[in-house]
Each structure stands twice: as structure tokens, then as C-alpha cells.
N, C-alpha and C positions, 0 to 999 in steps of 0.2 A: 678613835677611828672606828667605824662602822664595820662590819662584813661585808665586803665586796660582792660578795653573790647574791646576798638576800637583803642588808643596809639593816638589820639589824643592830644596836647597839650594846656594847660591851659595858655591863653592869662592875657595881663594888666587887672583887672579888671576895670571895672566904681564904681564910687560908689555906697555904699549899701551892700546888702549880695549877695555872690556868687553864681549863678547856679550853681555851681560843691558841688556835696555831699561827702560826705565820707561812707565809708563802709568796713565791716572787708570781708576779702576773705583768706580761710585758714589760719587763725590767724594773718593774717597782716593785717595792713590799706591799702584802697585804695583808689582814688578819681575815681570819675564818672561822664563823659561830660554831660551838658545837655542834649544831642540828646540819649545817650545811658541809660537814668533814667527810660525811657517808657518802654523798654525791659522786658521781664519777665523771659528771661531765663540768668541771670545776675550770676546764682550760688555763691551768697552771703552768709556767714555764717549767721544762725539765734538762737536768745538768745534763751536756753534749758528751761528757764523759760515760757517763754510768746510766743515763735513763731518770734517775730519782728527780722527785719534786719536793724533796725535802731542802729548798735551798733557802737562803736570807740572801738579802741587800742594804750592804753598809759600804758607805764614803766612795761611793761610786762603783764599789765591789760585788760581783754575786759571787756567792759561797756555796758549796755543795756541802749540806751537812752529813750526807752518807760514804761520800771518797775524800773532800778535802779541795777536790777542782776550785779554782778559781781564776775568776775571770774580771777584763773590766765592763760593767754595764754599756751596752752601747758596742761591744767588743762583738769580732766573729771568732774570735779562736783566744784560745787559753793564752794571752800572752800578756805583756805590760809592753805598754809602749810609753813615747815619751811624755813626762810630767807637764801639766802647765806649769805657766812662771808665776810664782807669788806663793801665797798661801800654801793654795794644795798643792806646790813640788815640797814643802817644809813638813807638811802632814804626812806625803808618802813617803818620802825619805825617812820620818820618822817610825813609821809604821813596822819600811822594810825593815829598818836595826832593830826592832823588838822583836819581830816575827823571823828572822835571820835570812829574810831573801834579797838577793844579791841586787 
């Protein structure tokens, strides 16, 4: 996957952690090259809670990696609502019992 800002692409890394970040932008993930992280006008989404824009998006979820917020993509407020039927109720249900949410 490219950098969203500038379409650069993400080389072999070396070892260690990557320069490229991640970040949600209109409810999807994106990556971000290290030249384009300095930027400020990057219009990343930011968690309703806390401000931060340090958030990810998995299995329909955005995550606030600075408070913990979570939400469903697609969602206006912090809450779960009802499961689809099939697969993804099997997937959330399985999720909430690892993660202990009710």
C-alpha cells in the first residue's frame, strides 16, 4: 500500500520498526511515508474522545491508540450496536470474549 498523501511506495524494510505509520483517514487505514509524517495538513481522522490521531482500523473497528476509545467505523458515537447475521456476529462475539466486553 502506497502513502496516501504523496503515493509513494513502501520499500524492503531493514530491521527493526518501520518509519511508515499508520492512520485512519475517512474511516479507513492508511500508511504514511516518512517524509510526509511532518506535514500538518495530513487531514486524518481524530478520536471524538481525546482529539489524538494516533488511531487504527480493524474488522470494522477504529481504535484510539492514545485513550483506548472505540468505536464502529461507520458509527457516530462510541457504542456497538447490533451484530450482522452470519460470519461477522461469530467474529464479534468472538472478539468481545477475548477482549472481555460485554
Amino acid at each position: 500500500m502506497p502513502c496516501y498523501h504523496c503515493g509513494a511506495r513502501q520499500t524492503d524494510p531493514v530491521r527493526g520498526a518501520s518509519p511508515w505509520k499508520r492512520g485512519v483517514r475517512q474511516e479507513s487505514q492508511v500508511l504514511i511515508c516518512p517524509d510526509c509524517q511532518h506535514r500538518h495538513d495530513l487531514d486524518l481522522d481524530a478520536c471524538r474522545t481525546c482529539g489524538s490521531t494516533a488511531l487504527i482500523c480493524r474488522l470494522g473497528e477504529v481504535e484510539c491508540r492514545s485513550c483506548g476509545a472505540v468505536r464502529l467505523a461507520g458509527a457516530r458515537e462510541f457504542a456497538c450496536s447490533a451484530p450482522p447475521p452470519g460470519l461477522s456476529a461469530e467474529v464479534e462475539a468472538a472478539l468481545n470474549r477475548v477482549l472481555g466486553r460485554p
